[in-house]
Structures are given as C-alpha cells and as structure tokens.
N, C-alpha and C positions, 0 to 999 in steps of 0.2 A: 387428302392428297399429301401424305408424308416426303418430308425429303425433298418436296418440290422449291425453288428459288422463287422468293417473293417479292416484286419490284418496291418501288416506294411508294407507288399510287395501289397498293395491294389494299388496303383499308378503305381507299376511296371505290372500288369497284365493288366493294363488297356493302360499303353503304348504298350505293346503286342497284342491289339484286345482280351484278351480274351473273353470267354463265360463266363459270371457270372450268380451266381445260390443262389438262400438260401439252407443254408446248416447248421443245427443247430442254428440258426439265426444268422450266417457268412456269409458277403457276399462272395462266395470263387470262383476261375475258375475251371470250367468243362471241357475247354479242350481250348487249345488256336489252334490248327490248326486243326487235327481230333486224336478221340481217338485210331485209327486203328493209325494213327503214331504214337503217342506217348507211347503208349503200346509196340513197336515195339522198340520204341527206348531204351525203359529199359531193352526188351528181351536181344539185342544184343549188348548196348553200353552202354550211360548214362544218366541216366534225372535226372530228382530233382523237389521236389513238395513244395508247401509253406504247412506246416502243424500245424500253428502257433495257429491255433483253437483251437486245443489239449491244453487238461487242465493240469495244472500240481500242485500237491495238497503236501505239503510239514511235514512230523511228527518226530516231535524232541521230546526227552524225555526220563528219564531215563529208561521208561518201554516202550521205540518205540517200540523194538523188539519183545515185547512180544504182545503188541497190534498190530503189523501190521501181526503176527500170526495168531492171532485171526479172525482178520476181513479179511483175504485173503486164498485161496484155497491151495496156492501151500508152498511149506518152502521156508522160508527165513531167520530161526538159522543156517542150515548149508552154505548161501553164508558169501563167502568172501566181504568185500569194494572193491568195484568196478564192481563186479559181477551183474546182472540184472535176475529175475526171471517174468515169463509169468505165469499170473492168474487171478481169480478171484473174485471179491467180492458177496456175497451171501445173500439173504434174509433167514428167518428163517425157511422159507419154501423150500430151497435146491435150488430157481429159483433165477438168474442170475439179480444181481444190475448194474456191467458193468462189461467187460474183462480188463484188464488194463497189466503194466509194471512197475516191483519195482526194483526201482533202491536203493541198499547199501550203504550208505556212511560210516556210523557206525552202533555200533548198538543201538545209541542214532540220529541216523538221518537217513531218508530213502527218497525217492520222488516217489511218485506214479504219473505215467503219463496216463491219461482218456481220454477216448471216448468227445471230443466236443459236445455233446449232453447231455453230461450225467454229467455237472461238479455241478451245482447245485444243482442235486439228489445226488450227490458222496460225496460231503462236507458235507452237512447236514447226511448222511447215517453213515458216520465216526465221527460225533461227539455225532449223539443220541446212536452210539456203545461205546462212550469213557470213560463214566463215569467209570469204575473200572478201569483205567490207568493213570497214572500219565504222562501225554501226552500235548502236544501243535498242534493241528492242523491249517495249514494255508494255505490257496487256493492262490497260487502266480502264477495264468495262467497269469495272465498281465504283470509279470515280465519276461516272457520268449517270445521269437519269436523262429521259428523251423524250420531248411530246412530238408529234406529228401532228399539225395540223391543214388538212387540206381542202379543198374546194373554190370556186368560183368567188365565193367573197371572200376569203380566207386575208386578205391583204387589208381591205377597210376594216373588217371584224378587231386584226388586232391594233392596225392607229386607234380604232376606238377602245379599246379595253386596257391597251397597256401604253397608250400612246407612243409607240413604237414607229415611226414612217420606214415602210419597206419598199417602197416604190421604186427607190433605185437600186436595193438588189438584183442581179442580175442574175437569170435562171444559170443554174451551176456554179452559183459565187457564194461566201458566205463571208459573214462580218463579226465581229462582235460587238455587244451591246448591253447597255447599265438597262438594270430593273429594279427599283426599290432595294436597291446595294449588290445585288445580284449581279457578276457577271454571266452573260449569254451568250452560246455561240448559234447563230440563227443563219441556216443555209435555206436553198431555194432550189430542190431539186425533185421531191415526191415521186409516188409509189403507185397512184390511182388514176390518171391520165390526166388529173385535174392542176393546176396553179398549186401550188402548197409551200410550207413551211415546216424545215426539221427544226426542234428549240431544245439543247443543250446546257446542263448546267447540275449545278451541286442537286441535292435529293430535296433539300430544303426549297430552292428556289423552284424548282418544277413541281411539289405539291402543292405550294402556293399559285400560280401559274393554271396548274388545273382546275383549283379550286375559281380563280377567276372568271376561266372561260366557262366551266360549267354556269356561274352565276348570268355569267352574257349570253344565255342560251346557244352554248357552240353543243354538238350532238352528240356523246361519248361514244365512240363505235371500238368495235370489238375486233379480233384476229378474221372474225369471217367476212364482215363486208372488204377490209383489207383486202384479202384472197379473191372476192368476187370485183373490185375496182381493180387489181392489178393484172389480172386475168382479159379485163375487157380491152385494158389500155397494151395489150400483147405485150407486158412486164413479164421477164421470168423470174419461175420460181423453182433456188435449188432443190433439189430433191427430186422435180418433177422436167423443167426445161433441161436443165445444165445438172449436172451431177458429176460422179467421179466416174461415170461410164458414157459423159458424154462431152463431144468437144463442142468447140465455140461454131465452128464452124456448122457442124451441125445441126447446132440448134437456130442458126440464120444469124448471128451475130458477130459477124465478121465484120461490120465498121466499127467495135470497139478492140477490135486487134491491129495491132501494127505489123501485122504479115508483111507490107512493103518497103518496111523502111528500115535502114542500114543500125538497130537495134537491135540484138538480141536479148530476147527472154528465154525463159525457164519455160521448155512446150515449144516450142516455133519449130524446130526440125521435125519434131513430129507432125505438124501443123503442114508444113509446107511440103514433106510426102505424102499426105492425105488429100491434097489438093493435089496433088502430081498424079497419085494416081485416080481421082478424082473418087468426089463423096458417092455414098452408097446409100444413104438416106440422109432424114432432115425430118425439121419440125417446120408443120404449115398448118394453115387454118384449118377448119372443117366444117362444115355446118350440114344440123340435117334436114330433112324434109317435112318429119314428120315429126309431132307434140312426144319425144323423151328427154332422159337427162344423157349425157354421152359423159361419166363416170372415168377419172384417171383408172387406168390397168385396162378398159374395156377394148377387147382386140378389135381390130378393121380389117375388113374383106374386103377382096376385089375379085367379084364373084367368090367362089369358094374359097380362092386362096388367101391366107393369113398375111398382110402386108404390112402390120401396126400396131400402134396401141395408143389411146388417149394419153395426154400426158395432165393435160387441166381440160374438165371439161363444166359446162352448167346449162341451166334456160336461164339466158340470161335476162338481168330484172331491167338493163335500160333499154334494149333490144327486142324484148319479149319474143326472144327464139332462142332454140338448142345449138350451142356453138361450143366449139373445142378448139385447141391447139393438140398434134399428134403427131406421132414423129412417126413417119411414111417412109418406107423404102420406096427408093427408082426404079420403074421410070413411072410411079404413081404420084408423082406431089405436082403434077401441072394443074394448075388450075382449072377446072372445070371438070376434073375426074370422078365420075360416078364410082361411089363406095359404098360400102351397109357399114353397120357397127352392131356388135350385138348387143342386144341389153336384153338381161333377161330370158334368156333364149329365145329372142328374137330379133331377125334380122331387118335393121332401123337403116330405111335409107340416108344419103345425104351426100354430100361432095366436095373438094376439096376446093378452098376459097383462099383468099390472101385471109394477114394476120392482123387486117388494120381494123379492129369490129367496130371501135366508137366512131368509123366514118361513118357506118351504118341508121348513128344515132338521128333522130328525127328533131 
C-alpha cells in the first residue's frame, strides 16, 4: 500500500495480524480477528479502536465564537468550557461539507474534530469562510493520536488500568488528565451506541496507552465493527447518510441544526427554503423479510417503481436480521410501507421501519 498515511499504532496492528485497508488514504485495520467478534465485544464488554486519522482543526481568536457560529449547524454561545456539541458544517446551498464535534475551551478557543477524509476540504472550507472574523485557523491533526475506547464496561476497565475515575464525566463533556507525565484530553461522547471514551494525546502517550489496554484484555477492533456498531446505533456516516449532495434535513437530523433560532449560519437559507417548500425525500429505516444483505447503492421499489437506494445496509450481528437505513422519496418513508429491494436480481421483500434498531436488541 504505497503512499498510504500510517498512524502511530501502525506497528502495533501489524504485530496483531491485522487486516489493513486504505481508508482515506490511512493505512488503518479492518478488523484484526473477525468483525462478528469484535462488534460483539463492544456490545457486551470492551474494545478500543486506533482513530488517530481523525483530523483535528483548531480556532483561536477573539471572534472564535462567533465564527464557529457561523460556520457550524448546531449552538455553541450557550455551551459551557468543557462541553462538546454534534454538528455540522454546510455549503451555501444547505448540503453537507462534513459532520463533525466542537469541543469548547473558551470562547476565544474551540477544536473541531473531522471526518478523516474530509480534513483538507475542512480547513480550506473554514478559512475561505473566515475572512469577516478576526480568527486564527490551524489544522493540528498531526499533533494529536486518538484511542476510542467503547463499551458497557469501558468506565471500570479504565479506573482499573490507568487509574483514571471517569465517573463524573458527563456524556458530551471532556477534561483533561495526567497519565504517567502524559497530558490527556479524555471526552465522553462515542460512535457505537455504547458508553465510551475518546483518549487524546502526544503519539508517544497513546502507544503506550494501547499497549496497556491490550495487556488488560480490552478487544482491538478494527474500521469494520466501527461501521457495523455505528450503523445499528442510527449514527451517520459521511459519504453515505450526509454528504455533499445531501442536507441535514434530509437525512432526519434536524435537532442538531439551529433552523429556529435568531443565528445565522452558513446553509440555513437554503435550509429554510427546502422546508418552505417542503422535503421531497429522507433517510429512514428499513428492514427486510427475508434472510439477504440490503448492500449501500442497492435501489428500492415500490412495486415496479424505483423509489431509493440503501445508504448503510447489513444482517445485523446484535439483531440477527437484515436492516438498512435508505434514503426514500415521499410519500413512501411512513412507516409500515411495504417495499422490495433488489439484490442480486432479485426482488427482497421488506418495509420501511423507524431508525431506532438497538431498541430492537434483546
């Protein structure tokens, strides 16, 4: 894999056998033993992902606040320091630049953390927006390495390995914290529907770090159980929910925009004429009937006609059933509408469901 970006734990996956893959032009693992365990092991215990890809783009300045307003969906005047807000950045036309994570330091410094694919489009997007703000933008992804560590035990696992108390983390808050001289920046916000932990820091202190929890038997899991737990937890993923040819609204994410409040961003005219004249499709559950996989691109009928297309689909492994998210023209996304899907040239029944699947879990 020439040419490909290799994180810091690139040594450590490779002493594990993993599966390596390009992945934004990262070389990153897909899955070190299978994704049907590894996925299993965040349902019910703990794993941890290297996520160090993830960009992180940094804005300082007397008017941060007022510019990271601007250029992001969701408020960020009323968090507090420390607090983190889920949203996203928009083109002028109301579609989707990336989804991202702003974290508060003040309100002269914020950190937005990006989609690994998207860090180049992100930086240049935030600075041809900056000119009326008196702002410092800085892409500092190379300063940072990232563990994700999530699951059900994920909070006892690490008092006991790094003696760390997270207990009064508060989901969407993050702290900093000493580790064997190490500063940490440790938030509480996860990607797989589970409890989790993002852990922040120099390349030195995060191979160290991994190398701990590996010894604590935490589960190394790869980019694919990732995709199959954020998929079940109706998490989207650019490229497939939200993209540049699709807006928020569309894809059902409309309580992380501030369409109602006396703010303007960057997209909201657009936003608030597509409501005016109201949406023309969406992204909603699906699930089918019968034992297939429903495959992102696979179009949907409603009888003959073409109405759709998968955007994430699997059988899923907590579920043990064929379930999608698919972005449905009106007036087919009400719930209970009988649809096929083809696979394979063949028409797979199944119908359209809310996008809540881990209620489903047993």
């Amino acid at each position: 894999m020439e040419n490909l970006i290799e994180t810091s734990l690139y040594d450590e996956h490779i002493k594990l056998g993993a599966k390596m893959v390009n992945f934004a032009g990262f070389n990153m693992p897909v899955s070190y033993t299978s994704i049907k365990q590894e996925h299993k092991a965040v349902r019910n215990n703990v794993g941890m992902f290297d996520v160090s890809h993830m960009g992180e783009i940094i804005i300082t300045g007397k008017e941060a606040q007022n510019y990271v307003e601007f250029i992001f969906t969701n408020k960020v005047y009323s968090l507090k320091p420390g607090e983190i807000a889920y949203g996203m950045m928009l083109n002028e036309e109301g579609t989707v630049v990336d989804d991202l994570l702003v974290y508060k330091f003040s309100k002269e410094e914020f950190l937005l953390v990006v989609n690994a694919s998207n860090i180049g489009k992100d930086y240049n997007h935030l600075v041809e927006n900056s000119e009326d703000y008196d702002v410092l933008i800085k892409n500092a992804s190379d300063d940072y390495s990232e563990i994700a560590i999530q699951g059900p035990k994920t909070e006892a696992k690490i008092l006991e390995l790094l003696d760390i108390n997270l207990a009064d983390l508060k989901f969407f808050n993050f702290k900093h914290y000493e580790y064997r001289s190490h500063r940490l920046l440790i938030s509480r916000t996860g990607y797989t529907g589970e409890d989790g932990f993002e852990i922040y820091g120099s390349s030195e202190a995060i191979k160290n770090l991994w190398k701990v929890f590996l010894e604590g038997e935490v589960t190394p899991c790869g980019l694919g159980s990732r995709d199959t737990l954020r998929f079940e937890a109706n998490l989207p993923l650019y490229g497939h929910e939200i993209s540049s040819d699709i807006t928020p609204l569309e894809a059902g994410l409309k309580y992380f925009v501030k369409i109602n409040s006396n703010f303007d961003f960057l997209g909201k005219q657009a936003l608030e004429e597509q409501i005016e004249n109201s949406l023309t499709r969406r992204v909603v559950g699906l699930e089918l009937t019968k034992k297939a996989i429903p495959r992102e691109g696979y179009i949907v009928y409603k009888n003959d006609k073409e109405i759709g297309y998968i955007t994430t689909g699997y059988y899923s492994i907590s579920l043990d059933k064929p379930i999608a998210l698919a972005m449905i023209n009106r007036p087919y996304t009400k719930k209970g509408t009988e649809v096929s899907v083809k696979i394979r040239g063949r028409m797979i029944p199944g119908f359209i469901r809310d996008k809540k699947f881990l209620k489903d879990k047993k």
